[in-house]
N, C-alpha and C positions, 0 to 999 in steps of 0.2 A: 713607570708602569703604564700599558695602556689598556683600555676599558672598550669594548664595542656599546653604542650604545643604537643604534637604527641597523639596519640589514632588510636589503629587498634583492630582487632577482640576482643584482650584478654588481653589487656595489654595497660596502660597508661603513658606516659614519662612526666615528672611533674619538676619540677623548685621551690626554695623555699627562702624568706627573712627574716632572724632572727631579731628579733624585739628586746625588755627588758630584758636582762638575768635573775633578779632577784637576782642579784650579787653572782650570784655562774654560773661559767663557763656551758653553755650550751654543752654536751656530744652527742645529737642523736635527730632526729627527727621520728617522725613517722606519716606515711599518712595511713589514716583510709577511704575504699571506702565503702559506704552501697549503696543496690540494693535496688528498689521500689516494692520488690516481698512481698508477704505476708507466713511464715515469712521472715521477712529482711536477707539477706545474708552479712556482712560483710570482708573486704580482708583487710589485715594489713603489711606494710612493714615499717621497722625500717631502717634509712640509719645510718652512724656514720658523724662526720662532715668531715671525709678524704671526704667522697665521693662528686663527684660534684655537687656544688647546682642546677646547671643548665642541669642535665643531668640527672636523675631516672628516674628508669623505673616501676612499680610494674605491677606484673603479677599475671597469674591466675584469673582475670577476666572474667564473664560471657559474651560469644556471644551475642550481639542483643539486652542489658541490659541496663536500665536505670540504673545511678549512679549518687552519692553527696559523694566528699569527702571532709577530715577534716585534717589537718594538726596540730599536737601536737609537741612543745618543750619540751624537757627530760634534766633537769640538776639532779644536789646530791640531791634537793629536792626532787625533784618528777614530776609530767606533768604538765605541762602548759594547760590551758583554751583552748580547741581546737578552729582554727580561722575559722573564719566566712567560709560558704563553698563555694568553688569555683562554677564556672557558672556547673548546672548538664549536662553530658556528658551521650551519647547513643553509647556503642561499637558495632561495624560492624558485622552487620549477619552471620552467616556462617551455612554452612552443619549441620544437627540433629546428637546428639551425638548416639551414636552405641546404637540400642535397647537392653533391656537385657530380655534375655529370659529366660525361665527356663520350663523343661519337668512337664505335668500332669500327663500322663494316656495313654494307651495307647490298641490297641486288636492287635487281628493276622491280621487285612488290612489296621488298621489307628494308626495313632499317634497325641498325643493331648499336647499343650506345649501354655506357655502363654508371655507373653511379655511388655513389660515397658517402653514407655518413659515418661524417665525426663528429658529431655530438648531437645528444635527442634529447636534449632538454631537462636531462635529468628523470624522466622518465622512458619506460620503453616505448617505441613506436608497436602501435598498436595495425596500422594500417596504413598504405599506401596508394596514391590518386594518379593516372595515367592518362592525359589527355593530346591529342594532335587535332592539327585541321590541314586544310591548304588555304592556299590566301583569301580573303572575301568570304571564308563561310566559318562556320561553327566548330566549336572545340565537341569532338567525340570521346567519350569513357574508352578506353582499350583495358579489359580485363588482365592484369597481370596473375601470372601463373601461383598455383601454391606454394608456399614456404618463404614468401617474401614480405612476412610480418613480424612484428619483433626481432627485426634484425639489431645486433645489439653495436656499436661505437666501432671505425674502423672498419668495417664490415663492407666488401664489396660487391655487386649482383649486377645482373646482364641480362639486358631483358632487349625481347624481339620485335619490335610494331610491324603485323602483315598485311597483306589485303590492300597494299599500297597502289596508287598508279603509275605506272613508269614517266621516269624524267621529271616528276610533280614535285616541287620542293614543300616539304610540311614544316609546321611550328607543331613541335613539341617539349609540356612539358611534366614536370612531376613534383609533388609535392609530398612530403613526411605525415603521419599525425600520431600524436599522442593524447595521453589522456587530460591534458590540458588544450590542445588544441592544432592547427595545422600552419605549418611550417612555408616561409615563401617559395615560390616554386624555383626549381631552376628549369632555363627556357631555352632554349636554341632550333635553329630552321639549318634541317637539312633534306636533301635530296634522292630520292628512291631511282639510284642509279646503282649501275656494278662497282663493286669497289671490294677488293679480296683483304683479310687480314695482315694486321703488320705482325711482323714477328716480336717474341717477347725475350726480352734479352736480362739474361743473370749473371753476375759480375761473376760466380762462383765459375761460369761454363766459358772463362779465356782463359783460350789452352797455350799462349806463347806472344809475351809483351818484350821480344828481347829484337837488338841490332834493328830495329824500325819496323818492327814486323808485330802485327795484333792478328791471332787468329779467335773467331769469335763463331760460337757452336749454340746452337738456338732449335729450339721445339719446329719441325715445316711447318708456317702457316696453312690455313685453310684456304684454298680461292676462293670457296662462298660461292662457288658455280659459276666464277667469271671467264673462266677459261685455264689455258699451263699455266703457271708461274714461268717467267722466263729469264727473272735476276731478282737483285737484290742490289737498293743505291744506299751508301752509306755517305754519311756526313758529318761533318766536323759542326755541332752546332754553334759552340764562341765563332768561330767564323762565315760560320754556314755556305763552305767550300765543301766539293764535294771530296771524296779520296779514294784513291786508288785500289779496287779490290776483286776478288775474283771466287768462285765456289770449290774447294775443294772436294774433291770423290770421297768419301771414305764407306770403304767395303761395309756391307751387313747391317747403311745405319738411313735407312731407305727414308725412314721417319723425321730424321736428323739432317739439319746445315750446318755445314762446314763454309764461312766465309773468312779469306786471309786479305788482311788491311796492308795494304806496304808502302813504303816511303815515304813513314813517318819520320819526326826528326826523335832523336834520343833524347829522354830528358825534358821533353814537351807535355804537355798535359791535354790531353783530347777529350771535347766530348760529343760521345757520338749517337749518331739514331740513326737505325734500317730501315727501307721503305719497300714491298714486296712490290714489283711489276710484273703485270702481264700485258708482253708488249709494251709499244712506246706509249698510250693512252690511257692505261687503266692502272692506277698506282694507288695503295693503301696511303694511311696515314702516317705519320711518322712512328715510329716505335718509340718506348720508353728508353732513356738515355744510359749512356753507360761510360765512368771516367778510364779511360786509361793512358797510363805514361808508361811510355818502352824505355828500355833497359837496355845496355849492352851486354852481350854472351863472352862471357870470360872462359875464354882457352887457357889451356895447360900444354905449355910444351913438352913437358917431362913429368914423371912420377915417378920416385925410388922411396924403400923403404929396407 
């Protein structure tokens, strides 16, 4: 049987009574916590029986988290029936974990980057800090726009820094807050130069992984004002070789890309990411990745029934 006996933000110190060995010396225990998230997050810690029964601690628990744990005996045979679960525990709130962000797009007076959280600490974020400079001077508030408060876990948004000066590289960063407190920022220096979107790429939209051939149908990026779009490079990133490909036309879908990957090998496993060009100079950043393995197209000589 095991007992919680301390519990703070991320971590619970637990107590334990060996029961029936099953006549073979009992070697280790192990306490198993699951979270009520959907899906279930599980955390596992094995003690050996030096350590004190009355004193573990397992860690790496989620802030703000409901949990039920399970206590398993380990002898030569194998686990024991995990025991009935302890009374469920709620770990202590704390600050929203560091947003993660990442650069979109960008022109010569704004910069476009987007941002992540997965997890607020158990609390909702109540508000949001947005701050840039250029090099040698002061960090400025940039007001972000309405409805980006209480965004709740998983939750993605896209926000614009304008008023920028051309070619000037800025640090900018952002930070979370809740009703416990503010979250570390995340930080990155980029440049208020032209740079058009990359295209966004869904597994559902390959329309043909057969004979070495990947054709891959994607939303037209935006140029962001940089000028035509004039291709699209695609690459194999396990090798970060580029491959062979071209746009197909397709009538009535003026909104729509059509790009066909060829001479792939059959049976190979690729993964790949688009990058839009305009021109040989001005290239987004790489798109999000996409697995695919071709197939060979199986012909029928004959058909009778």
């Amino acid at each position: 049987d095991g007992n919680q006996t301390k519990m703070i933000t991320d971590s619970l110190t637990y107590s334990w009574t060996l029961g029936f060995n099953g006549y073979s010396a009992i070697t280790s225990v192990r306490l198993d916590c699951t979270d009520r998230q959907s899906p279930p997050h599980t955390v596992t810690q094995t003690s050996t029986l030096k350590d004190n029964p009355d004193n573990n601690t397992i860690t790496n628990l989620r802030p703000g988290t409901q949990y039920y744990c399970q206590l398993v005996a380990i002898n030569a045979i194998g686990d024991s029936d995990p025991s009935s679960p302890a009374d469920e525990f709620e770990t202590e709130d704390e600050v929203p974990a560091t947003p993660q962000c990442q650069f979109v797009a960008s022109t010569e007076n704004s910069i476009t980057f987007k941002y992540t959280m997965e997890y607020t600490g158990g609390q909702p974020i109540t508000s949001y800090t947005l701050q840039y400079k250029k090099e040698g001077g002061n960090f400025v508030p940039f007001p972000l726009y309405e409805g980006q408060s209480g965004l709740p876990p998983q939750q993605t948004d896209q926000v614009t820094v304008t008023e920028l000066d051309k070619k000037v590289e800025y640090e900018i960063r952002l930070t979370a807050t809740n009703s416990i407190g503010e979250s570390m920022p995340c930080t990155d220096k980029y440049t208020a130069e032209c740079k058009p979107f990359a295209p966004v790429l869904d597994s559902d939209k390959l329309t043909d992984m057969r004979n070495g051939v990947v054709q891959i149908v994607f939303p037209k990026p935006s140029n962001n004002g940089c000028g035509t779009i004039t291709g699209y490079t695609v690459t194999d990133t396990k090798t970060n070789e580029g491959l062979t490909s071209s746009i197909v036309d397709v009538v009535g879908e003026e909104d729509t890309v059509t790009i066909s990957v060829t001479g792939l090998t059959i049976g190979t496993e690729y993964v790949i990411n688009v990058v839009t060009s305009i021109g040989a100079e001005i290239q987004s950043v790489p798109s999000n990745t996409l697995t695919v393995t071709p197939a060979r197209r199986i012909y029928l000589n004959s058909f009778t029934f």
